[in-house]
C-alpha positions as CSV (number, residue, x, y, z in Angstrom):
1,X,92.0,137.2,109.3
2,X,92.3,140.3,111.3
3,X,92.7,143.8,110.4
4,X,96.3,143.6,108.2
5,X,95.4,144.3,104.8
6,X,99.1,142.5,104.1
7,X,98.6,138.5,103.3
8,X,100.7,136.0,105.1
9,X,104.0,134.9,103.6
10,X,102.2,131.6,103.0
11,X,99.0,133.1,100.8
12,X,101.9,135.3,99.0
13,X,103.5,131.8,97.9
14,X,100.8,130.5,97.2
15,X,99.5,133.1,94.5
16,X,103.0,132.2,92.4
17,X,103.1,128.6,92.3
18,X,99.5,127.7,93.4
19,X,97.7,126.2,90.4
20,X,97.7,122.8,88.5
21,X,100.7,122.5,86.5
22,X,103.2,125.4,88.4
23,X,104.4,122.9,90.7
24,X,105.5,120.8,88.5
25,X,106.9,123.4,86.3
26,X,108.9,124.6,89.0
27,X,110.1,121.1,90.1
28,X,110.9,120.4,86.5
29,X,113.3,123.3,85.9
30,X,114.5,123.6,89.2
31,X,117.0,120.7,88.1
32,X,118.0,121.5,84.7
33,X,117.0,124.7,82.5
34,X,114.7,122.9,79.6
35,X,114.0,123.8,76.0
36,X,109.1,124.1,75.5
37,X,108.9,120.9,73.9
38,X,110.9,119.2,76.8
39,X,109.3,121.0,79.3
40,X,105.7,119.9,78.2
41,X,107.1,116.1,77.2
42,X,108.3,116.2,80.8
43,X,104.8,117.7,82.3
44,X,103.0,115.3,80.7
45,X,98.9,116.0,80.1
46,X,99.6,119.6,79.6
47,X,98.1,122.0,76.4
48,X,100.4,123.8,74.7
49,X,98.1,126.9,75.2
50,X,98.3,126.5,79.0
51,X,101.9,125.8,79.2
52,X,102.7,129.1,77.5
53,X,100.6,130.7,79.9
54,X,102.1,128.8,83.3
55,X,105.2,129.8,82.0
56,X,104.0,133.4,81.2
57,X,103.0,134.2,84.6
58,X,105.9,132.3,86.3
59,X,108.1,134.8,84.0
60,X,106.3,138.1,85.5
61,X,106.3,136.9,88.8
62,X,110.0,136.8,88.5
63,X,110.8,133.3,89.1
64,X,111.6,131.6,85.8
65,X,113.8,133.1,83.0
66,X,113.4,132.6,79.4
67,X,116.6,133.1,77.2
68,X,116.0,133.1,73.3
69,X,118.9,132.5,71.2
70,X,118.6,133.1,67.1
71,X,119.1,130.7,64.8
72,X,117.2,128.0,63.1
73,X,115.2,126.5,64.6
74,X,114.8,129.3,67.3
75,X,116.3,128.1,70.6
76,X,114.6,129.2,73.5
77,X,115.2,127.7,77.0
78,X,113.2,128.2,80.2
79,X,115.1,128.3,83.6
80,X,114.9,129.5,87.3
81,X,116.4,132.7,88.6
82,X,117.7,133.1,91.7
83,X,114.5,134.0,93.2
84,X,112.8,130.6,91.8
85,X,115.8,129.0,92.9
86,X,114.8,130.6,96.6
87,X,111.1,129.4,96.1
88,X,112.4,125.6,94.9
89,X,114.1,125.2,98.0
90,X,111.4,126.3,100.0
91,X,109.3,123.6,98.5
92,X,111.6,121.1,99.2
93,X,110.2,120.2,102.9
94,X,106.5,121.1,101.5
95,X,107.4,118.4,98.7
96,X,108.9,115.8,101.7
97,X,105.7,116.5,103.5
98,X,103.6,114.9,100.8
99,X,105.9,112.0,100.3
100,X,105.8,111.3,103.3
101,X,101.4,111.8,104.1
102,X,100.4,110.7,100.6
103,X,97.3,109.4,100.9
104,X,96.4,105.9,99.2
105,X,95.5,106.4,95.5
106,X,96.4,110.7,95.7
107,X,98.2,111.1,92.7
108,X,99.8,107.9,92.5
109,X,101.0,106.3,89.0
């Protein structure tokens, strides 16, 4: 890798949106800000434990914002800020990519 103790832009992505379920989560809310039980409806196969944490570590990593307004039932609503915004549209050819080279029988429904 070379003597630059810096990572490349690419592994730098990669350690905000690179697990299981982020993707998704990203692609999810980069159309519409969505309310937990949505969000994991929408997901589809995900705990409610892990959610919490995607969603957690999206939040510190600055890319998704959660707004909580009082009342009853508690409304709270998860959505991207402008820097997840930046990071959804840099998916957008990675996601066209994988249309496009999809394997037979990778992830297909």
């Amino acid at each position: 890798m070379g003597s630059d103790t810096q990572p490349c832009g690419v592994n730098v992505a990669m350690a905000v949106f690179g697990s299981k379920w982020k993707p998704t989560i990203l692609w999810l809310l980069g159309s519409e800000p969505l309310r937990f039980a949505e969000l994991r409806r929408r997901v589809g196969g995900i705990s409610e434990k892990v959610l919490t944490q995607q969603l957690g570590e999206l939040q510190r990593d600055g890319v998704v914002r959660r707004t909580q307004r009082d009342g009853f039932p508690l409304h709270v609503e998860y959505a991207l800020t402008a820097r997840g915004q930046a990071l959804d549209r840099a998916l957008t050819p990675v996601a066209q990519w994988g249309d496009e080279h999809r394997p037979r029988g990778v992830l297909s429904s």
